[in-house]
N, C-alpha and C positions, 0 to 999 in steps of 0.2 A: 163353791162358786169361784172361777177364775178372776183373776183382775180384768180382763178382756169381757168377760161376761157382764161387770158390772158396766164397762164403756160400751156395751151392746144396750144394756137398757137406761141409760142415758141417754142416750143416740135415738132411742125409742120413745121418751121420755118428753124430750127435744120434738119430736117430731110431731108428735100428741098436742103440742099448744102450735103449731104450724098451721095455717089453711094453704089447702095444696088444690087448688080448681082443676087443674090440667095434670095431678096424678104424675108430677117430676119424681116424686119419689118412691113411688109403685115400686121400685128394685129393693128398699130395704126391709125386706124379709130375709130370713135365714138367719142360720148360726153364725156367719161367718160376716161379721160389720164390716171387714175390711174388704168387700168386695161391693159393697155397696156404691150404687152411685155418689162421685161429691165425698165420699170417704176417704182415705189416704191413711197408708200405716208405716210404723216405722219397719223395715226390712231386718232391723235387729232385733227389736223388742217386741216385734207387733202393736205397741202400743197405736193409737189413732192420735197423729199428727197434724192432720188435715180435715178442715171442713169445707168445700168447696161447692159454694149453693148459688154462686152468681146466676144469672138472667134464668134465674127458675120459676118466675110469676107466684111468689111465696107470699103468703101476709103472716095476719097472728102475732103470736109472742113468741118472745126469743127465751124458753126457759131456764134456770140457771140448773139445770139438770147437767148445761156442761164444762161444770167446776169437776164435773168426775173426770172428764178428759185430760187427764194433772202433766200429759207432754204436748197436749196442743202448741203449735206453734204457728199454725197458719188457721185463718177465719175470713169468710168471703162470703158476704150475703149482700152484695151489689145489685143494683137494678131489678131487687124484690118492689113488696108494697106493704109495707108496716102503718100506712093512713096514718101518719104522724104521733104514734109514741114513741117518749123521749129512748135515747139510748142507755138501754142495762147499766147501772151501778158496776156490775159485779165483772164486767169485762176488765176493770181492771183490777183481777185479781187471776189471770192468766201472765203468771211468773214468768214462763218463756213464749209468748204469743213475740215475732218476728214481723208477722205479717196483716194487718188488719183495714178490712175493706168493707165500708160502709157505703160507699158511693151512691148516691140515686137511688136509694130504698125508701124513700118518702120516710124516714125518720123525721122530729121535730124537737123542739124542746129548748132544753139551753146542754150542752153538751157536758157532761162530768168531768171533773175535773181530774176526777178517778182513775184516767189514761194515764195520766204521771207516772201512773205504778208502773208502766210494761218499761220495764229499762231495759229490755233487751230487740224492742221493735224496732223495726227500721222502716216497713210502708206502715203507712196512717195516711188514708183519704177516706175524706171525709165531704165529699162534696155533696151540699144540700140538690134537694131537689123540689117541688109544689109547697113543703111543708116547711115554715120556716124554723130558724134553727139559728144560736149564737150561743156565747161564751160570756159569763160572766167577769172572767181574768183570765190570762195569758201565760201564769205565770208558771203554773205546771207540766208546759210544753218544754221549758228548760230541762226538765230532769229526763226524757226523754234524748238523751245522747247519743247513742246508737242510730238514729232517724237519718237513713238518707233520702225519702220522700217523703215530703208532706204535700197535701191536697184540702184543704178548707175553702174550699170556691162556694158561695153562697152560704156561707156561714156567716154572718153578723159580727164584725170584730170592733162595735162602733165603741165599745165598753173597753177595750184594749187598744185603742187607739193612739193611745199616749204609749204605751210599752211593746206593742207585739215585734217592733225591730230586737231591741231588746230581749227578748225571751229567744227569737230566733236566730239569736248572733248567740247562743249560747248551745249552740247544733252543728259542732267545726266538722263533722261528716256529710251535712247535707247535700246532696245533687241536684236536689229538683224541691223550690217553692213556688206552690200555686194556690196565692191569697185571690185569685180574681171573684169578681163581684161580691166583697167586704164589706163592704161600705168606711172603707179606711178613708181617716182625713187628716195629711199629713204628712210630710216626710221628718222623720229626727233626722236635726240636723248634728253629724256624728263628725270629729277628725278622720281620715281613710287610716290611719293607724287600729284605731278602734274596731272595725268590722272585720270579723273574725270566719268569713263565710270563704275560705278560699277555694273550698272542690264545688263549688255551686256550676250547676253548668245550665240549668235553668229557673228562670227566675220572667213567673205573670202575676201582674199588680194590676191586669186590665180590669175594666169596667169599678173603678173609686173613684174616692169625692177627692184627689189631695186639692188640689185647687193651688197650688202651687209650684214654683221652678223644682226642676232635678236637681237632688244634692249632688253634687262635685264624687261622693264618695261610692255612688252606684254605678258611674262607669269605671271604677278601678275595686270594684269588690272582690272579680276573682281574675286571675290570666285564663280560667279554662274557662268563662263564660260562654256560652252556643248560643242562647236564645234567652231576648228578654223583650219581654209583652208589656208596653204601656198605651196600650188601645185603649181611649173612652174612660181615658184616667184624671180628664178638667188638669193636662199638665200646661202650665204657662210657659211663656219666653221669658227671654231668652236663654238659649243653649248654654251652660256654664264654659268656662273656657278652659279645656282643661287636655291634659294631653290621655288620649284614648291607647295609649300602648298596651294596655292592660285586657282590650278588647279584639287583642290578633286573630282568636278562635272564634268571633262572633260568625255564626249562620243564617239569623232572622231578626229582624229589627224591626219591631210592630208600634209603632207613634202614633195611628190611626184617629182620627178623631179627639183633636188638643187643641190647644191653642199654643202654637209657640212661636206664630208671629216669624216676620222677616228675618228679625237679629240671630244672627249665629247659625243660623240654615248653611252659607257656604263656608264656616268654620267645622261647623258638622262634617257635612258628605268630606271637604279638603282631610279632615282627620280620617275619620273611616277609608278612605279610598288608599292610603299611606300604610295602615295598616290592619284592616280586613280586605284588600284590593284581592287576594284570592280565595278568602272565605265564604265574605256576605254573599247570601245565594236568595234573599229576599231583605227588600227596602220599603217599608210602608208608612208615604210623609202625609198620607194625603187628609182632608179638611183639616188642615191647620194654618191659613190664612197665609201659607208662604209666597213668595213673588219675587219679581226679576224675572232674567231670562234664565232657562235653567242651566244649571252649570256642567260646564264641559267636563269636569272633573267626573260624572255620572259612567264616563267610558271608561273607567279606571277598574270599575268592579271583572273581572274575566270571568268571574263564574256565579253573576248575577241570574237567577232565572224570573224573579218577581218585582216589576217597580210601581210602586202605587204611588203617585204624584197627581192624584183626583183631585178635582175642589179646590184647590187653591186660586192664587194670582198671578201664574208664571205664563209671561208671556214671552214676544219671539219665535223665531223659527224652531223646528228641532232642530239641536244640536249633532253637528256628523258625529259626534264622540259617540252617541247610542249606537252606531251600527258596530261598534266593536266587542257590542255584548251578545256573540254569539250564542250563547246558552238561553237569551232570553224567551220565557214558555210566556209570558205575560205582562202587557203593557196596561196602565190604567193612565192616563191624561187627558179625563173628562173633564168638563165644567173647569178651564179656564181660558187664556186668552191668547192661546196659542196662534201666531198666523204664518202665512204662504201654504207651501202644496205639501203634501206628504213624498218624502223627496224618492225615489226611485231604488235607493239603498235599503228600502225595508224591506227587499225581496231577498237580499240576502241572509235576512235574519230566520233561517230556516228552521228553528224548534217554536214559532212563535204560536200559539196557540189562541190567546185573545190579545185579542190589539183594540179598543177601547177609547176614541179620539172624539167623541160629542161633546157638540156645543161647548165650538171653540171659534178662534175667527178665521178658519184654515181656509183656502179656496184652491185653483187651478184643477188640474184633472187628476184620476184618481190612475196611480202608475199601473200601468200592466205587470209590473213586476210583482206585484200581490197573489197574482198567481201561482207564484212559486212556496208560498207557505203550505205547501199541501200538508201539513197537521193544523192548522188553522180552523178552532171550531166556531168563534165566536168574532165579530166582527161590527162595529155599532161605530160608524161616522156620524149619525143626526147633527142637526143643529149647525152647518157649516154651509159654505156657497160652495159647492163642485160648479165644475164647468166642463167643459168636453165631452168626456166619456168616463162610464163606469165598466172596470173588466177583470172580470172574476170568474173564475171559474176551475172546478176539479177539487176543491174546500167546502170544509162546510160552515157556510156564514149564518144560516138563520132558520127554523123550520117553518117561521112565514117573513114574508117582506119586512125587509127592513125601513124602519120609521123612515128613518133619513132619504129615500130616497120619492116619499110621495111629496113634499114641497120642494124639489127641487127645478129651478126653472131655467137653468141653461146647459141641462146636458143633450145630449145627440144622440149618444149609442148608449146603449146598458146593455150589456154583458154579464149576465148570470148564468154559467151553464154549468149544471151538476155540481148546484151548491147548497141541495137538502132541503131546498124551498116544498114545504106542503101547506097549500094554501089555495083558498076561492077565490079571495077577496082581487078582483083583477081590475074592476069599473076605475080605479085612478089610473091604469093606466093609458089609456083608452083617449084618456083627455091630455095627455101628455105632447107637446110639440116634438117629437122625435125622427127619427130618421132612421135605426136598426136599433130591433130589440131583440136579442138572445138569452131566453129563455129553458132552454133544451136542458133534458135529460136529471127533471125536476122530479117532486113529484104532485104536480099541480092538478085538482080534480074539477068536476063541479061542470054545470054546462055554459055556454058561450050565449052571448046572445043570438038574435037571427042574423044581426047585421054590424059590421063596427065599419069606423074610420074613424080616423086623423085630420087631425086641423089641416094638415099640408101632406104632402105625400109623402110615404114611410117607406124609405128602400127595402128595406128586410123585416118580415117578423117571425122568427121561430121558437115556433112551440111543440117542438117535435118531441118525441119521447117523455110525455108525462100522461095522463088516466084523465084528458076533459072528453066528454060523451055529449052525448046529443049528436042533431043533424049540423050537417058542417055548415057554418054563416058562410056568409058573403060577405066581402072586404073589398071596403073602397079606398081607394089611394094607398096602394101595399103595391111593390111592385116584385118584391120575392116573399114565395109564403109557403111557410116549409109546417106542415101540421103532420108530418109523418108518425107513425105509431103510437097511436093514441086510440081512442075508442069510440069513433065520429061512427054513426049508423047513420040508415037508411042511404035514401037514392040522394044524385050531386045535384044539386038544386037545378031545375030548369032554366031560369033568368040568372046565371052562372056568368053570363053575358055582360051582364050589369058590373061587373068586377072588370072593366074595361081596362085599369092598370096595371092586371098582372103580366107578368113577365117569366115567370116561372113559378109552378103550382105544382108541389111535392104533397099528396096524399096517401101516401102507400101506407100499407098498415095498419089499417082501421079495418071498419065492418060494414063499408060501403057496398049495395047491391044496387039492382034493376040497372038499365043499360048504361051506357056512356050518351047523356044529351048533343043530340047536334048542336046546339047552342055554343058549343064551346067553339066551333068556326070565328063564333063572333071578336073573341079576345086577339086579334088582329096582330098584338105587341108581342104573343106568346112565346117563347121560347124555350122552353123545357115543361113537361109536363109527366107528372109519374103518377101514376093508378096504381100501380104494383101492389101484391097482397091483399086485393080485397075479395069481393063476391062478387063483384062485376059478371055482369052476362050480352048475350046479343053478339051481335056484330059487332067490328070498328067501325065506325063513324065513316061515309064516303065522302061527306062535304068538305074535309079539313083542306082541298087545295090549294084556299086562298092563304092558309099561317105560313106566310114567306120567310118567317123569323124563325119557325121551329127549326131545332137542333137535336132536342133528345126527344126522345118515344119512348115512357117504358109503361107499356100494360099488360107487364107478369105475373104469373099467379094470378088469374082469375078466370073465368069460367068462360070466355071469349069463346065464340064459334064463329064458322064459315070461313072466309079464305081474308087475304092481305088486299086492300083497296088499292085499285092506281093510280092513285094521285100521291103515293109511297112516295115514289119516286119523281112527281114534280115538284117538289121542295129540293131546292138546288141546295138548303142551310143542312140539310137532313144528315146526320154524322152519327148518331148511336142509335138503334134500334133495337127494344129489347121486349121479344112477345112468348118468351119463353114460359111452359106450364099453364098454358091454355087448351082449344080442344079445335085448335085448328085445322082445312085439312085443305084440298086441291095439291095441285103442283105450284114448287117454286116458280118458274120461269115464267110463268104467266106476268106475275106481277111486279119482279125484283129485278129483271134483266137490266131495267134501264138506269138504276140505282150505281152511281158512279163515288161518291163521297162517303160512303161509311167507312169508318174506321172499327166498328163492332157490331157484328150482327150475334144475334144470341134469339132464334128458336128452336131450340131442343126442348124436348119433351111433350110433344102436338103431335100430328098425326098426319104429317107429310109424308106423299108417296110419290116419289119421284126420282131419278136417278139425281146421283150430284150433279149440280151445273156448272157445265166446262166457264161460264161466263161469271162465274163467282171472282175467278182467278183471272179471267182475260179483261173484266170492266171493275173491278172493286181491287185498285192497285193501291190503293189507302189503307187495307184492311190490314188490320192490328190481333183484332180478335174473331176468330169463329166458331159459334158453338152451334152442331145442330144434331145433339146426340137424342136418343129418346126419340128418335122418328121410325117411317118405315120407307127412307131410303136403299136405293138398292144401285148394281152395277158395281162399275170400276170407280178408283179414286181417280180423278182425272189429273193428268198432269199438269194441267194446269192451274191448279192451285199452288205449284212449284212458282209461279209467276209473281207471289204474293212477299216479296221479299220482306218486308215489314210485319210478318204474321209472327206472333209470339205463344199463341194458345193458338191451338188446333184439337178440336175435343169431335168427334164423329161417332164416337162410342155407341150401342146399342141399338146399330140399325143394322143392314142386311145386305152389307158390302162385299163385295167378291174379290178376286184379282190379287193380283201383286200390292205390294205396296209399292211407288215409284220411286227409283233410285233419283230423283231430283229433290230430295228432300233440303240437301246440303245447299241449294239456294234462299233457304230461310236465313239469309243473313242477318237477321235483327238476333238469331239462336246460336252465333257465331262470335258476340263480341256483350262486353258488359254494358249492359244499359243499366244507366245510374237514376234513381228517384230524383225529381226536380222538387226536392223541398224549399228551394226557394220560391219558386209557384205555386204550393202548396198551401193556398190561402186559407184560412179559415173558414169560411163559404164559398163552395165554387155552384153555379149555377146546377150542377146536376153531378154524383160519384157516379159512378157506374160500378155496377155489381154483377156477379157471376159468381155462381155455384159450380165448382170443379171436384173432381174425386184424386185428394192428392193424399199418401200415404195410408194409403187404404179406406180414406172416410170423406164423406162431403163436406166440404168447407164450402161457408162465402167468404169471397176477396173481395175488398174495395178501395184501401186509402191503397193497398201494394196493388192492386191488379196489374199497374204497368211494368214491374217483374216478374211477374208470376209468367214462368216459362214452362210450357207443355202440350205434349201430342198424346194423346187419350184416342185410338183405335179398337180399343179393347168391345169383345163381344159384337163382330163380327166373323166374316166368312173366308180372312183374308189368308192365301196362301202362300207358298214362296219363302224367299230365304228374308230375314232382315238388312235390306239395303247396307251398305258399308258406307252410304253417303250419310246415314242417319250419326255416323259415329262421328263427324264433323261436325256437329250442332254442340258444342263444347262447352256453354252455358243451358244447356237445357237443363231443366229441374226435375220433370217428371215424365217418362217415358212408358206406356201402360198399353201393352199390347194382349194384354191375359181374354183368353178364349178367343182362338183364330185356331188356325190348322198351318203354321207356319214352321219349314223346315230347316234343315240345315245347322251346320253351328252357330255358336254366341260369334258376331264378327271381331275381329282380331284387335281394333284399334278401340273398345269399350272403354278400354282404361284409360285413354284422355280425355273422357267426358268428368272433367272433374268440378261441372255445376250439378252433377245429377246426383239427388236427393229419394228421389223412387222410381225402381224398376220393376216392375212386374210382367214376368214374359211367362205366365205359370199358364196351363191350358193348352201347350201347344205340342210339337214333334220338334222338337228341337234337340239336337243329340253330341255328341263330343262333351269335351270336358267344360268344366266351369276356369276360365281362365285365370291365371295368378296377376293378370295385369288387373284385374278388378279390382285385387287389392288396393292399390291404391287410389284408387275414388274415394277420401276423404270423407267425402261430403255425404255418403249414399248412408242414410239409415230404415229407410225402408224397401226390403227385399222379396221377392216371391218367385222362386223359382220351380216350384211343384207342378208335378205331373207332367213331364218331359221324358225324353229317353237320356236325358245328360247321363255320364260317369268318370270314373275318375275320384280322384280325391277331395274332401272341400277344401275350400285355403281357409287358414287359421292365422292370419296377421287382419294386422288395422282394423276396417271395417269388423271383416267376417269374424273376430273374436266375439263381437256383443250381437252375431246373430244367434242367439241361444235358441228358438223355438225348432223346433225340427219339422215343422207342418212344411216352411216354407222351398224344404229341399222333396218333399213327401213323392212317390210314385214314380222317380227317377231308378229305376231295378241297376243303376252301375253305379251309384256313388254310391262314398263309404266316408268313414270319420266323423266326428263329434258334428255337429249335434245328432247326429242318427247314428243308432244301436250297432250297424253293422262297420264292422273295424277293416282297414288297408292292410290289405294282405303283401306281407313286406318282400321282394324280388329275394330271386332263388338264387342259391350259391354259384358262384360262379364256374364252379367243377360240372355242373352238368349242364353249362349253356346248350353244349350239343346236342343234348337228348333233347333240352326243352324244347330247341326250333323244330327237330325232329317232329315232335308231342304237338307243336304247334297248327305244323300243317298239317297234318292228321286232325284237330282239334277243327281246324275252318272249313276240313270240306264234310266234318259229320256233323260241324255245328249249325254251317249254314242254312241247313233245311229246315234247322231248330228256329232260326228268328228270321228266315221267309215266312214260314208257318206264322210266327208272330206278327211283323209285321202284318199279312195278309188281314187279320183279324185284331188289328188295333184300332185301325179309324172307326169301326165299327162300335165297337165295346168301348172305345174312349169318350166317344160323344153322346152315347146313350146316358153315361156317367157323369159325365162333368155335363150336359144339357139338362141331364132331369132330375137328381138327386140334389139335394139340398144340401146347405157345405158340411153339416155336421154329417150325415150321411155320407156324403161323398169322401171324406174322410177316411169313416170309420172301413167303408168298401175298400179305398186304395190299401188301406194298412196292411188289411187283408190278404187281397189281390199281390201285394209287394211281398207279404209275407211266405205268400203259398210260393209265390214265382220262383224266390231266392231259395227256397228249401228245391224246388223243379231242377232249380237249376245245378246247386251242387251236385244233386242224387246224377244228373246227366252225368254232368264231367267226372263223377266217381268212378261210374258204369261203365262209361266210354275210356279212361284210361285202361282200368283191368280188360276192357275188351282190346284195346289196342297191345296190352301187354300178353294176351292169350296167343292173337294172329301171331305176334314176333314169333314167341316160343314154337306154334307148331310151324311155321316158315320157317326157323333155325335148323327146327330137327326133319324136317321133311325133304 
């Protein structure tokens, strides 16, 4: 039998008086222990070094079967469950045990004294847990030298009470003691010559009875001290006077719950701040009956992250000196007598995470600047007088309301928007005297009642963007009411009437059906109104000609039939119009002719047939935007639209247009010059965004806070033919130019390359032929490209842009270009010794080629639109690959054929 064999069934032995519920130790089977879970061996000796059983849900007895393990040197049976028997005798009689861990195994008992023996450990925790557990002397922790962790927390040291400094001051390696919840009552009072702890770096005494001041000799025990815990330790005042040099390397400073009283608090922090001013990186004074105003010295710490100053008596303003603590993750200055406003500088405290300012005597308003703590998870004002307004938002402060803000009686505005709020409970707000409430993009559920108001009338209430369901109330004295995307059903209430002071009523985004009520005539004051995105059906409404106020219309996305009423256009206020993705149909002219003030019209996607109207462009000289893609428009583009100098979107896409495109495009001068965003008008709530759905870099996007940048002419899929105007290359800030699927000729025009606002070009789909130009290269800006299925050739350019156009789809079906990204390589010009023959070669070459791509041509428009109309792209693809592959082999085999035949005619004409 091996030596190893005998530590096999030890190990085995060991295991046998274990209870194992959860089968942690199912792996020790086999010959070989040392592959055992929780096993460890020595790589020299094989011997087993290690028993490592922490959080394995173990009970039972700890058998002494592992005295055979005679090199153990580490043992861990942490966070088992031993149901309080005492700890083994025989542990210490492990001669080189190093490492021992007891921790939260629900041992009990009174602990052996027997540990003495391991003179070569260095961790011993022993922290109790359910089961209680103490020592009857202290005194054999001395011979224990080697120790540089000790851990006895909840161990009963009331019987060592007089000596345990003592016993521990005879441990000059130690780093870390943690006597917490002892039941220690005491401090010995020692000269600082005497304490012999100098590598201590941590040091918790929290939760004991001392019931007395701090010795003098605990703040100079070590110069490498990091952390020392005297939380919930009954320590008194005052502070001793003493100089804290000795504490340069302090990181955490835990006083938590003492009593130390006023005296020597600003002799404290004055010493700390001198010298830990760039260690302390937490300060925790709080319940300890301190007061004054707090001290400026506080701004001293640079790399403060925690200051707990709860519960006490300090009053005053805050001090400016706290905004110098930019590291600060956390503020606690609850429950004292703090007063004025919280000053406008806390928004630059940007790591802060909780800020913690209840019931205190604070008042004014609460700064807008709080919004810039965007890591800010936790946030608790209760108990103070605000006034003004509350404005929050893009943080997260609460996942329901916060306390503080249902007894308050003099604010105006509350501003919470997407600040994590999930919550029902709404009925206090209800009874609130207020004037705007922003609530948006919460996640607020639950249903509403049938009916709210306000004491006095409430300019604003949005509740846009959160999960409340039910049928949409009715609100009285609201004059903007914005319930956008949310989960409001059924039909808009009939006596919708009764809400006589809205002003503008945003519903878009729910699951609202059955028609639009005529009632809504009656809200007189109306001035924006948005339906958008629901189920709406029926007609629009013809009574609305009396809402002399409206300005916006938007009822998109819904299920609307029949034609546009005319009373459209007897609203003189009428400015945005947006009836897009409905199932409208008649002609435009009928109804829109007389419509002079819109600055956006947006029906695309409905079922208009009609040519475009020349009167779009001769009576709508306001017009900014128009969209009417998605219809069954037909004819010419009318030049008159050229008329629309202020037009920045031009989208026509998908209807059934013919013609030229007109060379007047270059009086789109609003696409001529940089229009800058008015973020200074960019208020926080404007009575109505306007939205639009565009197709820019290949994908549908909605625009709405940029829509008045967003530059582009969207032609694409129609019937247009002709060359691309050279006036379009004058629109110098255009962003997106999308002419794909037309039948348009000619080359790329000359001046492309100082379109250097353009972002996407796609002119793929067409007859467009000559090369792809080098001035393109420098359009900067252009990262979406699609120049496939043309007759281009020529080389591709390989600077700027075109290096990161890697996909080769987007040159695809072009049979003359060559170079990277596509397979077919530039055939590099011929030596110059046979210029002569080549020209020779050449004109021979165009009058036997040209019957070659008349032939072609003749039979392109035909086979290109069967292709690109009724194939689907992945198809259409795979066919062009094809199609280009077959061509290009066509086409060498020709010019092989035809050289040898031009070199045959020479030879018999030479000799003939």
């Amino acid at each position: 039998m091996s030596y190893n064999e005998g530590e096999r069934k030890a190990l085995l032995e060991f295991k046998q008086g274990l209870k194992d519920p959860s089968g942690r130790l199912s792996s020790w089977v086999g010959a070989d222990c040392c592959k055992w879970r929780g096993v460890g061996c020595s790589n020299q000796t094989g011997n087993v070094v290690k028993v490592d059983l922490g959080y394995r849900g173990l009970g039972g007895e700890i058998s002494d079967s592992l005295l055979h393990l005679k090199h153990l040197n580490y043992l861990n049976q942490s966070f088992n469950d031993f149901q309080g028997i005492p700890i083994p005798h025989f542990l210490g009689l492990f001669e080189w045990l190093t490492h021992l861990d007891l921790s939260y195994a629900a041992f009990g008992g009174m602990v052996p004294p027997h540990l003495g023996n391991l003179s070569h450990l260095r961790y011993l925790d022993l922290n109790g847990g359910k089961y209680p557990m103490g020592v009857s002397n202290f005194n054999w922790l001395s011979s224990l030298s080697s120790l540089k962790y000790l851990d006895m927390g909840k161990v009963n040291l009331r019987e060592a009470s007089t000596n345990w400094m003592q016993a521990v001051n005879m441990l000059p390696s130690l780093l870390e003691l943690h006597l917490s919840s002892c039941e220690l009552s005491g401090f010995p009072h020692y000269s600082n010559s005497f304490v012999n702890l100098t590598s201590l770096l941590v040091i918790d005494l929290s939760y004991n009875n001392f019931n007395t001041t701090l010795p003098s000799w605990l703040f100079n025990i070590s110069t490498t001290l990091r952390d020392l815990y005297l939380n919930v330790a009954r320590i008194k005042g005052p502070i001793p006077h003493v100089n804290l040099q000795s504490l340069g390397k302090l990181v955490n400073l835990d006083l938590l719950y003492n009593n130390i009283g006023r005296e020597g608090i600003i002799e404290l922090v004055n010493g700390l701040s001198v010298w830990c001013n760039n260690s302390l990186e937490e300060l925790h004074l709080g319940h300890n009956g301190l007061g004054g105003e707090l001290p400026d010295l506080l701004g001293n710490f640079n790399n403060l992250r925690s200051l707990d100053l709860s519960s006490n008596r300090f009053d005053g303003p805050l001090p400016k000196s706290i905004q110098h603590l930019t590291h600060l993750e956390v503020l606690y200055l609850n429950d004292n007598c703090i007063s004025g406003p919280i000053p406008p500088w806390i928004g630059n405290m940007l790591r802060m995470k909780i800020l913690d300012l209840p019931f205190n005597q604070m008042n004014g308003t609460v700064p807008k600047s709080i919004v810039q703590l965007r890591e800010l998870t936790e946030m608790c004002l209760d108990g103070n007088s605000w006034e003004g307004y509350v404005y929050i938002s893009n943080c997260n402060v609460s996942s329901m309301f916060p306390g503080w803000l249902r007894n308050q009686k003099g604010l105006d505005i509350i501003v919470l928007k997407n600040v994590g709020i999930s919550d029902t409970k709404l009925k206090w707000l209800w009874k609130l005297d207020i004037e705007f409430i922003d609530l948006s993009r919460n996640q607020l559920f639950g249903k509403l009642p049938n009916s709210l108001s306000f004491s006095s009338t409430a300019f604003l209430v949005d509740l846009s963007f959160n999960r409340l369901e039910g049928r949409l109330p009715l609100w009285f004295n609201v004059k903007w009411l914005f319930l956008e995307n949310n989960l409001f059903s059924g039909s808009i209430p009939l006596n919708i009437r009764d809400s006589s002071s809205l002003e503008v009523l945003r519903v878009s985004g729910n699951l609202l059906n059955g028609s639009i009520p005529s009632s809504v005539s009656k809200l007189k004051g109306l001035e924006a109104i948005g339906l958008s995105n629901n189920n709406l059906s029926g007609d629009i409404p013809k009574n609305w000609n009396d809402l002399n106020q409206l300005d916006v219309i938007d009822l998109s996305k819904n299920k609307l039939s029949g034609g546009i009423p005319w009373w459209m256009c007897s609203i003189s206020s009428l400015r945005q119009f947006m009836l897009d993705d409905n199932n409208l149909i008649e002609e435009l002219s009928s109804s829109l002719q007389n419509c002079k003030r819109f600055y956006s019209l947006n029906l695309g996607n409905n079922k208009f047939s009609d040519v475009t109207p020349k009167w779009i462009g001769e009576r709508m000289s306001s017009l900014e935007q128009l969209r009417l893609r998605g219809n069954m428009l037909t004819g010419d583009i009318p030049e008159q639209l050229c008329w629309l100098s202020e037009l920045h979107i031009l989208d026509l896409a998908h209807n059934k247009l013919s013609g030229s495109i007109p060379q007047c495009f270059d009086n789109f001068t609003a696409l001529t010059s940089i229009t800058l965003l008015d973020i200074e008008n960019d208020k926080a709530h404007t009575s109505y965004s306007n939205r639009m759905e565009l197709v820019v870099k290949g994908q549908v996007m909605e625009f709405e806070s940029i829509l008045p940048i967003v530059n582009l002419i969207d032609l694409s899929n129609n019937n247009l033919w002709g060359q691309i105007p050279e006036g379009i290359m004058n629109l110098l800030i255009l962003g997106t130019l999308n002419l794909f699927r037309n039948q348009l000729t000619g080359k790329i025009p000359q001046k492309i390359g100082g379109m250097q606002g353009l972002e996407t070009l796609d002119l793929s789909c067409n007859r467009l032929s000559g090369p792809i130009l080098p001035s393109m290269s420098s359009i900067t800006t252009l990262n979406h490209l699609n120049l496939s299925h043309n007759l281009l050739l020529g080389s591709i350019p390989t600077t700027n842009q075109f290096s990161t156009f890697n996909d080769p789809s987007i040159y695809e079906a072009n049979l003359g270009l060559c170079g990277l990204p596509l397979s077919a390589n530039c055939t590099p010009p011929n030596d110059q010794n046979h210029k002569g023959d080549q020209d020779d070669e050449e004109d021979e070459d165009d009058r036997y080629m040209s019957w070659f791509f008349i032939s072609m041509g003749m039979g392109f428009p035909v086979g290109f639109w069967a292709v690109c109309g009724a194939l689907n792209k992945s198809w259409r693809h795979a066919y062009f690959r094809f199609i280009d592959e077959t061509i290009d082999w066509l086409h060498v085999f020709i010019i092989v054929k035809m050289v040898h035949l031009k070199r045959t005619i020479k030879r018999v004409g030479f000799h003939g």
